[in-house]
C-alpha positions in Angstrom: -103.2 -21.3 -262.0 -105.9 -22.3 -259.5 -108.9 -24.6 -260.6 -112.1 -23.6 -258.4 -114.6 -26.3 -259.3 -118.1 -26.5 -257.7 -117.6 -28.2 -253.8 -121.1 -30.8 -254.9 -120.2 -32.4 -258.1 -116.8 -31.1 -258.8 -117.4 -29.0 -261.9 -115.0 -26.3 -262.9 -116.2 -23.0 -262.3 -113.4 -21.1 -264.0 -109.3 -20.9 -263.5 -107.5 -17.8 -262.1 -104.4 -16.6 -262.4 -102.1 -17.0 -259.2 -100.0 -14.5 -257.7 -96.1 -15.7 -257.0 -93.5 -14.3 -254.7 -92.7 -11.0 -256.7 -96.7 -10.3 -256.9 -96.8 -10.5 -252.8 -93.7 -8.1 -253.0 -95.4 -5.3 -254.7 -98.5 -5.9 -252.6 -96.5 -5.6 -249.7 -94.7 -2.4 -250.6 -97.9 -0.6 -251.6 -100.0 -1.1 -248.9 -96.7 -0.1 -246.4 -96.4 3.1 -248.9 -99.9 4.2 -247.9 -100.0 3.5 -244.3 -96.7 5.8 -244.1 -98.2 8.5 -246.1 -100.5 9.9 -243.2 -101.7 12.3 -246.1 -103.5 9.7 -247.6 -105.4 8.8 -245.1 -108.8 8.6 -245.5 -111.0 10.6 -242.9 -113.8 9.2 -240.8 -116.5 10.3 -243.4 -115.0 9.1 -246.1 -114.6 5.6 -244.8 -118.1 5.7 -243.5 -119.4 6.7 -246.8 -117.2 4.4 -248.7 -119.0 1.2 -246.4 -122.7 2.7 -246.9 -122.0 2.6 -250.7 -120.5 -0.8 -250.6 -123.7 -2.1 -248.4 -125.8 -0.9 -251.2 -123.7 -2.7 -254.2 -123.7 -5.6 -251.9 -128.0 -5.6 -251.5 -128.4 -5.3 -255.6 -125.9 -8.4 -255.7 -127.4 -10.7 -253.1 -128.6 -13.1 -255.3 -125.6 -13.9 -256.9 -123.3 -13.6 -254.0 -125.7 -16.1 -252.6 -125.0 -18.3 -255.6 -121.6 -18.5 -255.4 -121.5 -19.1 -252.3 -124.0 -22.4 -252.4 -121.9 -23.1 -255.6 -117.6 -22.5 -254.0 -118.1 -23.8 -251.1 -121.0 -26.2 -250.9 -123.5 -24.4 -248.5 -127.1 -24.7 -249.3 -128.4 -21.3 -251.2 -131.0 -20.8 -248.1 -128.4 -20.7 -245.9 -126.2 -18.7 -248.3 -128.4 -16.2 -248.9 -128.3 -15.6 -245.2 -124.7 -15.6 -245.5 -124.9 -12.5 -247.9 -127.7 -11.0 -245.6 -125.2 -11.2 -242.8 -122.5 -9.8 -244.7 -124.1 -6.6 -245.7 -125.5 -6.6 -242.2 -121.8 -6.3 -241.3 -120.6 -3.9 -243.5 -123.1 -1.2 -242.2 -121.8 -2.6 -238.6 -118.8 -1.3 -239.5 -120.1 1.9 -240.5 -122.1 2.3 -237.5 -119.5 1.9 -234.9 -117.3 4.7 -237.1 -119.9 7.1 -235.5 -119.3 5.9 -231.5 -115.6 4.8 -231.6 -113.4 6.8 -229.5 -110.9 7.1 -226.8 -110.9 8.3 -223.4 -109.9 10.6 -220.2 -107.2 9.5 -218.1 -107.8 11.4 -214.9 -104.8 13.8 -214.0 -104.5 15.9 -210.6 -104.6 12.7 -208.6 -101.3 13.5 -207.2 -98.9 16.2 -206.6 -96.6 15.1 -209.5 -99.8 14.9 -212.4 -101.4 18.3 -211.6 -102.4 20.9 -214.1 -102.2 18.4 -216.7 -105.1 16.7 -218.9 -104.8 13.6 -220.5 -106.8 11.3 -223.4 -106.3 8.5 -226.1 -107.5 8.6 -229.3 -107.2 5.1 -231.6 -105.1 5.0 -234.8 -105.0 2.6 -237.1 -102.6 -0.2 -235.9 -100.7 -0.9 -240.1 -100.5 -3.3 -242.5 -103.2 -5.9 -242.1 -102.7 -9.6 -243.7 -106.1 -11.7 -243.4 -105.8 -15.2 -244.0 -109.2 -16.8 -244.5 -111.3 -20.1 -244.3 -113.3 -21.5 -246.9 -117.0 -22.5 -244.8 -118.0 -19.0 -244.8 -116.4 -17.7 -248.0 -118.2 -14.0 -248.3 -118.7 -13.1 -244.1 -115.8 -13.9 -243.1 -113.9 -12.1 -245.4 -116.1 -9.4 -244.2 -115.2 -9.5 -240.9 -111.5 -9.8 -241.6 -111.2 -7.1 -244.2 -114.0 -4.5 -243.7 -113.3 -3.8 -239.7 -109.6 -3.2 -241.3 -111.4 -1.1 -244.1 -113.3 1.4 -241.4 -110.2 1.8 -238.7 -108.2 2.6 -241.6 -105.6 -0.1 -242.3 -104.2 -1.1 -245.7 -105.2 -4.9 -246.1 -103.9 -7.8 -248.3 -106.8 -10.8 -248.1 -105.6 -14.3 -248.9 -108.8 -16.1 -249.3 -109.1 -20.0 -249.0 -108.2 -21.6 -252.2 -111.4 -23.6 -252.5 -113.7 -20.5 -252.2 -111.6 -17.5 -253.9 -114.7 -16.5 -255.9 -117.0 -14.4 -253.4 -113.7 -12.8 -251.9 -112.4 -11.3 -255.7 -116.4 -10.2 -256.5 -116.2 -8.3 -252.4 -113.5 -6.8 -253.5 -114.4 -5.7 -256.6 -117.8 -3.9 -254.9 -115.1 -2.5 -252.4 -113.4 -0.6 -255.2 -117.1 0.1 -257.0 -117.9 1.6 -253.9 -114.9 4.4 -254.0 -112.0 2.8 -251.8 -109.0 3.9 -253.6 -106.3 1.5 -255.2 -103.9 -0.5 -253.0 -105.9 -0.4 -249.7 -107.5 -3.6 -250.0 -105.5 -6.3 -252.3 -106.7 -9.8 -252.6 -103.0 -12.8 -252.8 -103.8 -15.7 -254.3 -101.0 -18.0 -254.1 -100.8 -21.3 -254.8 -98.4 -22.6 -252.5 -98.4 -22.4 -248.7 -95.5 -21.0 -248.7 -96.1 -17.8 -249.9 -99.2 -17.5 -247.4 -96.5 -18.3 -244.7 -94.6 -15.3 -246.4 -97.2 -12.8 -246.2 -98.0 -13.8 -242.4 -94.6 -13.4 -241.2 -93.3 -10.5 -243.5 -92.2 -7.8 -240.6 -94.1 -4.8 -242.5 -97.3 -6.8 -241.6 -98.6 -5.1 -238.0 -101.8 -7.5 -237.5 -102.6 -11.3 -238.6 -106.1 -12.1 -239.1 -105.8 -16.3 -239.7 -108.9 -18.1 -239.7 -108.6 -21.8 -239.9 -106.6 -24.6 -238.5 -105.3 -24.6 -235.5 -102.0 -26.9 -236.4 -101.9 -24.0 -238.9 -102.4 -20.5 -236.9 -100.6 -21.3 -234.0 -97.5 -22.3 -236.2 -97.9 -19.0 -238.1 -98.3 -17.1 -234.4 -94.4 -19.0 -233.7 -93.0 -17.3 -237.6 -94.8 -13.4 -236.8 -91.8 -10.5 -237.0 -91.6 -9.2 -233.7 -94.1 -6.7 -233.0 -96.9 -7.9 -235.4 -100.3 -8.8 -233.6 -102.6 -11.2 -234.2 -105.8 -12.8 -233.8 -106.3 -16.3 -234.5 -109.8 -18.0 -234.9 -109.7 -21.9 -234.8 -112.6 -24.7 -234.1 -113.8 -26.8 -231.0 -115.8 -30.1 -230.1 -118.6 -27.8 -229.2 -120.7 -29.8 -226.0 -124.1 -29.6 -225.7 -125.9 -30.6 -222.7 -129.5 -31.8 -222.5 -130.8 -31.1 -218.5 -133.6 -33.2 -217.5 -135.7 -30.9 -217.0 -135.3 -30.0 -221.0 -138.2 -29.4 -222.9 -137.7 -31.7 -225.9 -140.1 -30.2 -228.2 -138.0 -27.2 -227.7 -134.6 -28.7 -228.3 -134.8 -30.9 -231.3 -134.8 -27.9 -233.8 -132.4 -26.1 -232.7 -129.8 -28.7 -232.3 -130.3 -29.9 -235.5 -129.8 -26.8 -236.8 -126.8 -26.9 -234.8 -125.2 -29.9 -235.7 -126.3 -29.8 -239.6 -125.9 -26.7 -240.6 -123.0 -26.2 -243.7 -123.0 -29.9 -243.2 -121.3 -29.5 -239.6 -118.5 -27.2 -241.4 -118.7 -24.7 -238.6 -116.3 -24.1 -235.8 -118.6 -24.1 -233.4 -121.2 -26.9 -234.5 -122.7 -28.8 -232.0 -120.8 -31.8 -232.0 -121.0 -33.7 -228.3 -124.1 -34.2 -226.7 -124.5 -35.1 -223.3 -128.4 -36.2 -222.7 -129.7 -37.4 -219.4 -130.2 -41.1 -219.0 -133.5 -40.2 -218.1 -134.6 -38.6 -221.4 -131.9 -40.3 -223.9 -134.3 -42.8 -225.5 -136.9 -40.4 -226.5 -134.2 -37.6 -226.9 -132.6 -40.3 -229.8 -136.0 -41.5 -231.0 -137.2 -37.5 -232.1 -133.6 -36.0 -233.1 -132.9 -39.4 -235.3 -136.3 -38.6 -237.1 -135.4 -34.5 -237.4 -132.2 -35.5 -238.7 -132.9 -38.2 -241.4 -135.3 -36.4 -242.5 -132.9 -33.3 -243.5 -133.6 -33.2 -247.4 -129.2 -34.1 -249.0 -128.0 -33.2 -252.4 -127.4 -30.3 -254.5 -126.8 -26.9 -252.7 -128.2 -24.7 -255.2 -131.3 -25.8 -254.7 -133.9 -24.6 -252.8 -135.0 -27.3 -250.8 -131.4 -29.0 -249.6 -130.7 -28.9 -245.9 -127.0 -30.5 -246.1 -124.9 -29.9 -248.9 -121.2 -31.6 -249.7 -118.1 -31.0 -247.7 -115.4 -29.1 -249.0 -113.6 -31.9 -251.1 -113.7 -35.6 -251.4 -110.6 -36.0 -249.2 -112.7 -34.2 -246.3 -115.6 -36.8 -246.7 -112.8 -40.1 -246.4 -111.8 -37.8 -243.1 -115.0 -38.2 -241.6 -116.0 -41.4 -242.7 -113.1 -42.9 -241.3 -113.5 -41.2 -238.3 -117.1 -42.5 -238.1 -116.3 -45.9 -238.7 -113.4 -45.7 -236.1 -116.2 -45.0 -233.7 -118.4 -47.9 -235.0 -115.7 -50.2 -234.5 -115.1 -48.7 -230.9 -118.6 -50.1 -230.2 -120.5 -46.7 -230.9 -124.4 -47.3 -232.5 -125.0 -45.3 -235.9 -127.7 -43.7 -236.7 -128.1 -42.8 -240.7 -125.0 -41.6 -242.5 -123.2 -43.2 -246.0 -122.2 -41.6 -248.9 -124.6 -39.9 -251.5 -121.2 -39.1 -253.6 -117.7 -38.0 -254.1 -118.4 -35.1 -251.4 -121.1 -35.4 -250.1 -122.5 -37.6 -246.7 -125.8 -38.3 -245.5 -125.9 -36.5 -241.7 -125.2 -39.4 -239.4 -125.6 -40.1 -235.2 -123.5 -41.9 -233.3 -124.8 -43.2 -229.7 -122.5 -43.3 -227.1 -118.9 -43.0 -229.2 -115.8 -44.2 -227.2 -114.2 -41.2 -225.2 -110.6 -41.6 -226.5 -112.4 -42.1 -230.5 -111.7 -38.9 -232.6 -115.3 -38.0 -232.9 -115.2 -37.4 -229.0 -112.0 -35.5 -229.0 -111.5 -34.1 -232.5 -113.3 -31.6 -234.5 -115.6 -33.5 -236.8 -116.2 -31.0 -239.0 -118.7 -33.3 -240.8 -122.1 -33.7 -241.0 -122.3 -36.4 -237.4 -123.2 -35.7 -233.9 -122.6 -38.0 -230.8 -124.7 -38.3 -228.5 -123.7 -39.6 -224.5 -125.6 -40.3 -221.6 -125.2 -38.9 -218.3 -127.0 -39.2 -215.2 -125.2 -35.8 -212.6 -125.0 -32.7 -214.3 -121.0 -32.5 -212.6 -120.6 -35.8 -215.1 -121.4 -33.9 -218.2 -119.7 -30.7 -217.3 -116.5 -32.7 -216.5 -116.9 -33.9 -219.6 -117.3 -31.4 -221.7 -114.4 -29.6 -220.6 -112.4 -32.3 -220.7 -110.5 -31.4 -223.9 -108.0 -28.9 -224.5 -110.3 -26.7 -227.0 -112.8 -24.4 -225.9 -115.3 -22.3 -227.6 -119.0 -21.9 -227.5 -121.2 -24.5 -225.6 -124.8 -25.2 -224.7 -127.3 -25.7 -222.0 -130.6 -26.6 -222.2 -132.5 -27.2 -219.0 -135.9 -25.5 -217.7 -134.2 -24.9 -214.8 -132.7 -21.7 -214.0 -130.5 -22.8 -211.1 -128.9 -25.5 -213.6 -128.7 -22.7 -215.9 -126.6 -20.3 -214.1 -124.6 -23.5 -212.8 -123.7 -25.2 -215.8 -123.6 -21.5 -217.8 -120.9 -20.8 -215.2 -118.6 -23.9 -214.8 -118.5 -25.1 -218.4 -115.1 -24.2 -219.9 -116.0 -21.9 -223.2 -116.2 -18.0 -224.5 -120.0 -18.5 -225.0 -122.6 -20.4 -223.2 -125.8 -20.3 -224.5 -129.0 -21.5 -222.9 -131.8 -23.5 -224.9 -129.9 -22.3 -228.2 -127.2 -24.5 -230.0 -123.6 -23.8 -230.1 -123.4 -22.4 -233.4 -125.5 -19.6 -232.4 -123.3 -15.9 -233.6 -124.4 -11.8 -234.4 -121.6 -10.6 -236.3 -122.0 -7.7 -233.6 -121.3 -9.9 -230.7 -117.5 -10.9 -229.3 -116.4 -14.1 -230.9 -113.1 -15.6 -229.5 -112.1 -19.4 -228.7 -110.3 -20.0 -225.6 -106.8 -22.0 -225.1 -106.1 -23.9 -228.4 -109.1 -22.9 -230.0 -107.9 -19.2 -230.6 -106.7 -16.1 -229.7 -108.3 -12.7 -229.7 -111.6 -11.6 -230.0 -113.6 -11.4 -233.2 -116.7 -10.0 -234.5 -116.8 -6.0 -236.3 -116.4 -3.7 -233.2 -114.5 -6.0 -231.7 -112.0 -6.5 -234.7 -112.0 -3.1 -235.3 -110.2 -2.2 -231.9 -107.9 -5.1 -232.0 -106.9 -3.3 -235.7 -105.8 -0.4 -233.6 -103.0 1.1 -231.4 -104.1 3.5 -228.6 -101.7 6.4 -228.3 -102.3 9.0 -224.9 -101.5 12.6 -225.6 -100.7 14.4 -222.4 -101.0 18.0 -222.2 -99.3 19.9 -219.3 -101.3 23.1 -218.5 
């Protein structure tokens, strides 16, 4: 059995049943059965129709998939309700790029030995898709892990975190409302690591979608069958760097946002930021005030900023973390405990380099904030770890812009926005430990295929 119990005070929420080693077994074989029946495919339409439907289910449920979400997994229901916005946003993504997808022309005739002969790809679905999910974003990303597999045509079996299972069973339910026949999509709910190590590395599996860890996916990359594929999305120490030229009353918003949001439970929250020497004491002064003021407590309500973390074990992680940086001679700003889950957000000036805070992900409700005085000091800096993913720059100069957007070591860059800034619609991929592949619905949706060139000799 698994126990999911509300992330804020710990109240069970209800007890499902889990699935053990012969339940992945017959999962496995019946999604394998239909991706070798080619007869039971489902055509274009009827995938696109399938997703429309499911969009529509998915609007007359927002409010409670909103809910759940503030209530599995901690996030405050504003922000979960845009959670479930994004979702359904995705789902008709999905749907959408259905109607532009396609392959190619490979030009023929350019020599003597390829004329009279015409050539194009066309996409097929790739196989057996297993999706492996994370528990921060419980409904969107098991959106963008199942539906892109939904729309190209693959059979998928979802494992969804064990904390948040809830939002994942009620998706799937609206996916079989919505007219997707049975097998295609199958949620695993094992109790044991193990068995999610099974599913991963089972050789009938052609693509692993793993969201999480990166101790975790890259050592389920080293156990994939030969053959399978994968795309692995992990975290970062997102930097963030403050020009001098910034505009402050333009900044302190967004990095807030940024650094706060789901409690810092995002992979690419704004967690190191480098401030010019020249603008740190006012830069402290407004943030410190933005921040404190972030309204702590219960996510359901309407008016929390910063919910809990995950579990109680999560907030001892970051507490000692922040109090390994304290004792390395780093100033706090805020932060201590409001209860078993749940910190107040927290700053820390000027961290030690080596602390975990500096070269860790937090992910935690804290921020550190270092000074810098040559914009080749902060760039060193932040890419001086071996995790890269989205970054920040915000200067009102455009010749810093184009510098720093170019030189700092990340998949993203944006400019007077935080790190944590993401369209579902937009390509989404860490770089060296922090991931492999590309994510976000189109982009998904071609890694789920295999191109295959038909040649026809004329």
């Amino acid at each position: 059995m698994i126990e999911v119990v509300q992330a804020f005070d710990r109240v069970p929420i209800t007890r499902l049943d889990s699935d053990d080693a012969a339940a992945l077994e017959e999962k496995l074989a019946t999604a394998r059965r239909l991706f070798k029946d080619r007869g039971a495919w489902l055509k274009p339409y009827e995938r696109i129709e399938i997703l429309r439907r499911l969009a529509v289910l998915m609007e007359g449920r927002r409010e409670h998939l909103g809910r759940q979400i503030a209530q599995e997994g901690g996030k405050p229901l504003t922000d979960a309700l845009v959670e479930s916005d994004r979702a359904i946003d995705g789902v008709r993504n999905a749907a959408d790029v259905l109607r532009v997808a396609g392959g190619q022309e490979i030009p023929m005739g350019l020599t003597r030995a390829s004329v009279d002969r015409r050539a194009f790809t066309i996409h097929e679905p790739i196989g057996v898709v297993a999706a492996i999910s994370a528990f921060n974003h419980p409904l969107n990303l098991i959106v963008h892990q199942v539906v892109p597999a939904i729309a190209v045509g693959c059979p998928v079996i979802v494992k969804p975190a064990s904390a948040t299972p809830l939002s994942c069973i009620d998706f799937v339910a609206l996916v079989q409302e919505a007219g997707l026949p049975a097998g295609w999509v199958q949620t695993f709910l094992p109790e044991t690591n193990d068995l999610a190590e099974a599913l991963a590395s089972d050789p009938r599996v052609a693509f692993l979608s793993f969201i999480g860890s990166s101790r975790v996916g890259w050592y389920l990359r080293s156990k994939l069958a030969p053959g399978t594929r994968c795309a692995l999305e992990h975290g970062g120490v997102a930097p963030a760097i403050i020009d001098r030229s910034a505009d402050l009353d333009r900044i302190i918003e967004p990095l807030t946002k940024g650094g706060y949001y789901h409690a810092g439970q995002v992979c690419v929250s704004t967690q190191r930021i480098y401030v010019h020497a020249d603008l740190q004491r006012e830069f402290i002064d407004r943030f410190a005030a933005r921040v404190e003021a972030l309204q702590v407590g219960d996510p359901v309500l309407a008016d929390t900023a910063v919910g809990p973390l995950i579990a109680p074990r999560e907030a001892d992680r970051v507490s000692s973390w922040i109090e390994e940086a304290v004792a390395g001679g780093a100033r706090v700003i805020g932060g201590g405990r409001l209860s078993n889950t749940t910190l107040r957000p927290s700053i820390l000036i000027d961290p030690p380099r080596e602390a975990k805070v500096s070269t860790l992900e937090v992910f935690g409700p804290t921020t550190g904030i270092y000074p810098f005085t040559q914009l080749d000091e902060a760039i060193t800096a932040a890419n001086s770890l071996p995790v890269a993913f989205q970054a920040s720059i915000f200067t009102e100069n455009l010749r810093t812009a184009f510098e720093a957007a170019e030189r700092v070591d990340a998949s993203a860059v944006m400019i007077n926005d935080h790190t944590a800034f993401r369209t579902d619609w937009m390509p989404f991929a860490g770089r060296h430990q922090s991931g492999l592949g590309i994510g976000g619905i189109p982009w998904t949706m071609k890694e789920m295929t295999a191109e295959k060139m038909m040649v026809f000799r004329t």
